[in-house]
N, C-alpha and C positions, 0 to 999 in steps of 0.2 A: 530688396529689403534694406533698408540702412540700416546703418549700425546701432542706432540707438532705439530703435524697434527690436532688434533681439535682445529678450529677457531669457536667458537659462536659468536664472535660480532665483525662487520666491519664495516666503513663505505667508502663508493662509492660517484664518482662523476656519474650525468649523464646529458648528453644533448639530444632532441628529435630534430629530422631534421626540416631546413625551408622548408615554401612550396614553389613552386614556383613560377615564374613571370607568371602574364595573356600573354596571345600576342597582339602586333599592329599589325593587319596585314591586307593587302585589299585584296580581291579576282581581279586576275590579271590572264587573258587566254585569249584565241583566240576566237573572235566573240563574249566575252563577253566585250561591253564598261565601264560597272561600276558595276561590281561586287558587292561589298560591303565589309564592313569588316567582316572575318571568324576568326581572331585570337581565336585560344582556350585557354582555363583554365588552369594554372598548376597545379601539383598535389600537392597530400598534404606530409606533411614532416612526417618522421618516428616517432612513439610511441616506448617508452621504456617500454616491455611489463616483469613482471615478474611472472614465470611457475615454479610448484611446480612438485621438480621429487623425486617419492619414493626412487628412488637410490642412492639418495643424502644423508648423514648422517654428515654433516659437509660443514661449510662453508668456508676452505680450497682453493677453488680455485680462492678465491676472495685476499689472499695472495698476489697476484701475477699481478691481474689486478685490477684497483679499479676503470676506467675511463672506462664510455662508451656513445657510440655516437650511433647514428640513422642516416641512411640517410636522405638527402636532395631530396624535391621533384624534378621532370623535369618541366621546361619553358614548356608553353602551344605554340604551333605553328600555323601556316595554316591549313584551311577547319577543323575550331575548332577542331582539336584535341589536347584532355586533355592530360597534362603533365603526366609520369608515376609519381606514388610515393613512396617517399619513402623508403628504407628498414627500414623493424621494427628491433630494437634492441633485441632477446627477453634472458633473463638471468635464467638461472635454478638455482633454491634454495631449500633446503631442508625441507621437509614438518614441520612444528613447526616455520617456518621464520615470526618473528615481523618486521614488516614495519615501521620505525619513519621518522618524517621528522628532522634531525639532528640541524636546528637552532632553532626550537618551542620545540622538544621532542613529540611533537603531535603525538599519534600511527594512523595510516593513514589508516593499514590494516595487516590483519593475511593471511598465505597461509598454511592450513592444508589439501588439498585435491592430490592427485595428476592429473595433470592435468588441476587443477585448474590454471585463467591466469589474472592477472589482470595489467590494464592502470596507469604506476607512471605519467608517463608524456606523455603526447598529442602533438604529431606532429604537425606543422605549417598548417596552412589551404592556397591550393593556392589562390593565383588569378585571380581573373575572366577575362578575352578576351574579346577584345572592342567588338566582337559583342553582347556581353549584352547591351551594350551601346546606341546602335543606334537609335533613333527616327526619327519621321517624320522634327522634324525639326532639327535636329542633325543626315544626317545619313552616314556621313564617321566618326565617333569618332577617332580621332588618341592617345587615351589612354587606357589604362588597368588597373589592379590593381595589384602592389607589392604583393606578397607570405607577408606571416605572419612568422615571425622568430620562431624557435622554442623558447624552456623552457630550462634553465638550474638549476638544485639545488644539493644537496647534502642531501643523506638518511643514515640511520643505519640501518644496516640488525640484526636481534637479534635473535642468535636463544636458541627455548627452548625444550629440544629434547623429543621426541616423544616415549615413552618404556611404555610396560605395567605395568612394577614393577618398583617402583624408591626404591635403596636403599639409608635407611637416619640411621644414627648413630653420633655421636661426632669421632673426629677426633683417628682413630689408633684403632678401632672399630671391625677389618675384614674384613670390606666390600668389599674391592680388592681383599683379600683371597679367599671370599667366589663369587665372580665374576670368579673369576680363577678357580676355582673345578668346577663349576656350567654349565659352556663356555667354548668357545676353546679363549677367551680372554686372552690374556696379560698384564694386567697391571702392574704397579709399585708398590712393594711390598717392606717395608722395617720398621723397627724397632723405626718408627716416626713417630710425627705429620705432617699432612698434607703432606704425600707423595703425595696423588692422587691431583692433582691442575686443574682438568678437566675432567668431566666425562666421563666416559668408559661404551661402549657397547657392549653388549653379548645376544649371542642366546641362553637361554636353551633350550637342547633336550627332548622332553616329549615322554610317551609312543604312540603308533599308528602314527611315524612319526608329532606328532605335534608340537610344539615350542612355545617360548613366547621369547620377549625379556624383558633383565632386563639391568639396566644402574647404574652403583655405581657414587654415588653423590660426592661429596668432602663432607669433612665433618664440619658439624655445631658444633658452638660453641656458648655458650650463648652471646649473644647480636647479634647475626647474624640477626637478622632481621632491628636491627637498621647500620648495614651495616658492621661491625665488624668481622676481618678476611675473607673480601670478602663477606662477608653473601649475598650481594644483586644477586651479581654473584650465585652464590650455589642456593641460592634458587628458583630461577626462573628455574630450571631444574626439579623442583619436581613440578611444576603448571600443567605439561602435563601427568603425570604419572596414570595408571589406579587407581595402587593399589600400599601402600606402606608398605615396609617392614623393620620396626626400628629392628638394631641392635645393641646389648647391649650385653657389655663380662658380662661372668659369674663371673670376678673379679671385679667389683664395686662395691663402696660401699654400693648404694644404686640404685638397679636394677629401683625402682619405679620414685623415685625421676628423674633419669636422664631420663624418659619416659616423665615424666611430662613437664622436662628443654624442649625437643625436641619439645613436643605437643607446649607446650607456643612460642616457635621460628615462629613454623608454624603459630598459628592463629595468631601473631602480626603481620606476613607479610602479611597474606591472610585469612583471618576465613574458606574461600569456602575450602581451601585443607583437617580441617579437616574431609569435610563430603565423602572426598575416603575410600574405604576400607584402613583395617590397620590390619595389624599382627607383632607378636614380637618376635624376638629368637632373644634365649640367647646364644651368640657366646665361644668358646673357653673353651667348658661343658667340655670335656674331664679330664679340671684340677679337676673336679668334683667327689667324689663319688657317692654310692646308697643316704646315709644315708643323706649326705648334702645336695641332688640335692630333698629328698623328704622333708624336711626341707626348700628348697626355694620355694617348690612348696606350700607349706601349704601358707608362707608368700605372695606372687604374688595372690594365687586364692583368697586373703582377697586384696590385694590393688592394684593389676594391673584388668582394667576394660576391655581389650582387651584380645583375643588368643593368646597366646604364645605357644612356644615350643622351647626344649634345644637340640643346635647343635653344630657340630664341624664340621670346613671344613676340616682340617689335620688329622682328626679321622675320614671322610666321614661318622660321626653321626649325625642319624636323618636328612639327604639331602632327601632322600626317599619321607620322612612324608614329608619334605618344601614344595617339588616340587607339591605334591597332593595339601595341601592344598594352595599353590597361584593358581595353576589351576582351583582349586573347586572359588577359590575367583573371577577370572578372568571371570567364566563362570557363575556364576552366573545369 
């Protein structure tokens, strides 16, 4: 998927249908002198219902249409029959879809299941048919009751994507690199900050035909949680992730320290992310000797407090080992 095909965040207009009108109506036939009134009920007006589809990975097709209606119920007629109603609106979204209501920000509701279907807005309720109406001493009523108009508002769809591994690093990290060896993904790979401006998703291949998906993040920069270089964006992709996997080149200057900058990003946005799993490799080892790589190892096993391990996705070192241990972490 390219980049510019992933849309996370829209907003839509919607309207839910009016119901319909009740009927006046008198019962009028042969050898019947006074019938009475049988006007029926109309029906009720369509719901804007939104259905979460596993197949979905983007909200891309909302590009395109942002407006949607509902049917109107049918007028209630003769020998009470109720008006049909309705069509439902119903709109497919992709599993991780935050619900806002776009003038409050109020989150309204999450769709993580597939299948899952929930009511934004409520169809018009018909109107009832004068023969509700009738009494003993009222009994031709020549009125009914008006349909109830629908609802109209406007929502944010937000999505926050659904992968078992999130990769997180500072910007120009690897992470597309190592997304691209990893996947049959493509992403944007180039020799700068903030290439990737939207997360990318990919299937790794495991042994015994199994898989896992992993998603590379954009990448975080300190103050990202207070919203800086996108941070609010970026980060809300790592809230759904099982397990994360910081990656940190083997040329910084201080492997620890920038573990620590990334942890600190996380819990200012959210404390809950850091109780996921977490593992650490050390990307772009290959620049690396025996003699220095055992030398960083002495310095990490004293002040790195998480699993690491030194990889290269250009050198296909140490992918092996990655892929077991997120597996072993996933299954846990």
């Amino acid at each position: 998927m390219t980049e510019g095909n992933f849309v996370d965040y829209v907003k839509v207009h919607l309207a839910s249908g009016n119901g319909g009108k009740g009927s006046v109506h008198l019962h009028r036939e042969k050898y019947v002198a006074k019938g009475g009134p049988d006007g029926g009920d109309g029906g009720r007006g369509g719901h804007i219902i939104l259905r979460g589809n596993k197949n979905l990975w983007t909200l891309f097709s909302f590009k395109f249409k942002k407006h949607f209606k509902a049917g109107h119920g049918e007028h209630g007629s003769k020998n009470r029959s109720t008006g049909a109603d309705g069509k439902d609106e119903i709109i497919e979204v992709p599993l991780g879809t935050v619900v806002r209501d776009s003038q409050t920000n109020e989150v309204l509701f999450e769709i993580t299941e597939h299948g899952q279907e929930k009511i934004v807005l409520d169809g018009g309720k018909g109107g009832r048919g004068n023969w509700h109406f009738k009494s003993p001493t009222n009994q031709t009523p020549r009125y009914a009751q008006p349909g109830i108009p629908g609802k109209e508002m406007q929502i944010t769809l937000e999505l926050k994507v659904l992968a078992d591994v999130g990769l997180v690093g500072f910007p120009n990290a690897g992470k597309s690199t190592l997304l691209s060896v990893l996947t049959s993904a493509k992403p944007k790979i180039a020799d700068y900050e903030f290439t990737t401006l939207k997360p990318n998703l990919g299937i790794v291949q495991y042994r015994d035909f199994r898989s896992f998906v992993m998603a590379d993040i954009p990448g975080i920069i300190e103050g990202a949680a207070e919203g800086k270089g996108l941070g609010h964006y970026f980060l809300r992709h790592i809230e759904r992730n099982s397990s994360l996997l910081f990656l940190i080149p083997a040329d910084s200057k201080d492997i620890s320290k920038e573990y620590d900058i990334l942890l600190n990003e996380l819990r200012k946005y959210n404390p809950e992310l850091l109780d996921k799993q977490r593992l650490v490799a050390i990307s772009k080892s290959d620049m690396l000797d025996d003699e220095l790589m055992e030398e960083m190892r002495k310095e990490l096993d004293k002040d790195l407090q998480t699993p690491y391990l030194f990889i290269s996705s250009v050198a296909q070192m140490g992918l092996s080992e990655l892929k077991d241990k997120l597996w072993a972490m996933l299954n846990e």
